[in-house]
VMD Tcl script that draws the C-alpha trace (Angstrom):
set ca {
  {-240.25 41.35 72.24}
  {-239.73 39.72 69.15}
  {-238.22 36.48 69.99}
  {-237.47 34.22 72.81}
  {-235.78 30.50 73.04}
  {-234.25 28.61 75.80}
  {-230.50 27.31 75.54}
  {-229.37 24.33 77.60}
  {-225.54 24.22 78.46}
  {-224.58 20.62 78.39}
  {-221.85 17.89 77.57}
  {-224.75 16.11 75.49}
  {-224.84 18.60 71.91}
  {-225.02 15.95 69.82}
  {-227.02 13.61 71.43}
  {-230.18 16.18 71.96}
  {-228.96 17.30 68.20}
  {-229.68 13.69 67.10}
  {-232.75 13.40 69.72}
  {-234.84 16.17 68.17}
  {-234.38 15.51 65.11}
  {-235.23 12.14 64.95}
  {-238.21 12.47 67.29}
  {-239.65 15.86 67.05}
  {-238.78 16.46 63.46}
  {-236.40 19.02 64.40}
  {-234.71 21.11 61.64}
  {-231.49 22.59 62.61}
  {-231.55 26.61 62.32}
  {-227.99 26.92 63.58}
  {-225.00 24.63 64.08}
  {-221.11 25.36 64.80}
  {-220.79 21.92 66.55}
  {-220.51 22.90 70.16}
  {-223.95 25.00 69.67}
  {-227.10 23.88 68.08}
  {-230.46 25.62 67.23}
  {-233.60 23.39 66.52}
  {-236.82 24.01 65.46}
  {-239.57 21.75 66.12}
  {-242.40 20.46 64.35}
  {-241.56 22.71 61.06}
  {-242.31 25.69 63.75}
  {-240.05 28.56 64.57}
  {-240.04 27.27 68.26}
  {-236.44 27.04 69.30}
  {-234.35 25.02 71.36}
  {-230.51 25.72 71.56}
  {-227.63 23.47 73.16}
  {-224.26 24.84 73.99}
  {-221.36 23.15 75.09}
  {-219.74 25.14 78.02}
  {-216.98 27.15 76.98}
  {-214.58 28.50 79.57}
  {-215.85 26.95 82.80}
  {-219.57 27.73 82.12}
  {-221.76 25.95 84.29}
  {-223.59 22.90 83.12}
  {-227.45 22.67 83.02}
  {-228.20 19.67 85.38}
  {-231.66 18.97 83.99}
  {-233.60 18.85 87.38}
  {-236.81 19.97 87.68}
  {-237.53 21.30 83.71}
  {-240.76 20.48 81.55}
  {-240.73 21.61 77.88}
  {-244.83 21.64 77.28}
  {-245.31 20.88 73.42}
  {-249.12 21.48 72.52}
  {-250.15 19.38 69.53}
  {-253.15 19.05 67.14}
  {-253.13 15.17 67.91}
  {-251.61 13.72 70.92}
  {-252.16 10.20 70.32}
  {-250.96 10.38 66.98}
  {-248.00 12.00 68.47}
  {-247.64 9.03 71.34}
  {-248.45 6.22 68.56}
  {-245.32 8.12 66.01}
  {-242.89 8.08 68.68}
  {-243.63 4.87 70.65}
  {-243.14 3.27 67.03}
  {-239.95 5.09 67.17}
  {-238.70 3.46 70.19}
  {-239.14 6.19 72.40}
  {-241.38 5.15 75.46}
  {-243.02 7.35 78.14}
  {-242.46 7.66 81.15}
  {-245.73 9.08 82.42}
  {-248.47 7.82 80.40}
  {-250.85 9.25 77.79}
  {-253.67 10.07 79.79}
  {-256.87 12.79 80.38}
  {-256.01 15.36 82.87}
  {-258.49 17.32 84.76}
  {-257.22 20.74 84.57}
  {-257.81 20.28 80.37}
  {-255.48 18.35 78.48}
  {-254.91 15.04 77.32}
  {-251.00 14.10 77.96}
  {-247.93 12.15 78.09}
  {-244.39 12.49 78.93}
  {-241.19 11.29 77.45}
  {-237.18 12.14 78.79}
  {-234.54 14.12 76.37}
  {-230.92 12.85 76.80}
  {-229.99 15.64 79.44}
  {-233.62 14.46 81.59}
  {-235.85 17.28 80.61}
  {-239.57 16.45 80.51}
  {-241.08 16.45 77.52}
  {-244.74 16.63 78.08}
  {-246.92 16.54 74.72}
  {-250.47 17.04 74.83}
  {-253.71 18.26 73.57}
  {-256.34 20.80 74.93}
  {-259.38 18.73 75.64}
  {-262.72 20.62 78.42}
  {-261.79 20.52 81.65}
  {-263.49 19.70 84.36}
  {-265.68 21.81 86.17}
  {-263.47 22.12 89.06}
  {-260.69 23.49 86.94}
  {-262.50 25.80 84.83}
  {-263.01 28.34 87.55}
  {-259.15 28.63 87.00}
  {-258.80 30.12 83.24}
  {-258.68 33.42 82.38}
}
mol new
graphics top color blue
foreach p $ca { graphics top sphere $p radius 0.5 }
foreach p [lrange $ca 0 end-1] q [lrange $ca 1 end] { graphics top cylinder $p $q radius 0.2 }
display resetview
């Protein structure tokens, strides 16, 4: 395999255009107006949004996390809470060995940032 990205089919194009570019430094790859392809953090990690055409079904956003794994989480949460964008589950220490938070794109995906960090002995059994 040489390459692999996720595209969400939704009404909202510009808005998540606008959204990941202002708050995940997005740099758009790709854009014919009713399809956009950005890359994140100056990576080649790709999202795409397409506006249905003819009758294509609409992503609905339920039940999606897009994990983002970053040198410095709390650099990350300080940048974009100074940005205006809150979370909604806080920056915290998890057990299973990663320190997190979560913010909301304009369709409702999860965005959940966060930094490795040694879990606890409990989870450890669990890696490979």
């Amino acid at each position: 395999m040489n390459n692999m990205s996720v595209c969400f089919k939704t009404e909202k194009v510009d808005e998540c255009r606008e959204f990941y570019q202002k708050y995940f430094n997005g740099r758009i790859t790709f854009d014919c107006g009713w399809y956009v392809s950005v890359a994140l953090f100056e990576s080649d990690y790709i999202l795409n949004f397409m506006q249905p055409q003819g009758g294509e079904a609409l992503f609905n956003g339920n039940g999606i996390t897009i994990n983002i794994s970053v040198e410095n989480v709390d650099v990350q949460h300080e940048r974009l809470d100074s940005l205006g964008l809150k979370s909604v589950e806080p920056l915290a220490d998890h057990p299973w060995g990663d320190r997190g938070f979560s913010v909301n794109d304009p369709m409702g995906n999860s965005i959940y940032l966060y930094t490795d960090i040694e879990p606890t002995d409990e989870f450890k059994q669990y890696f490979k």
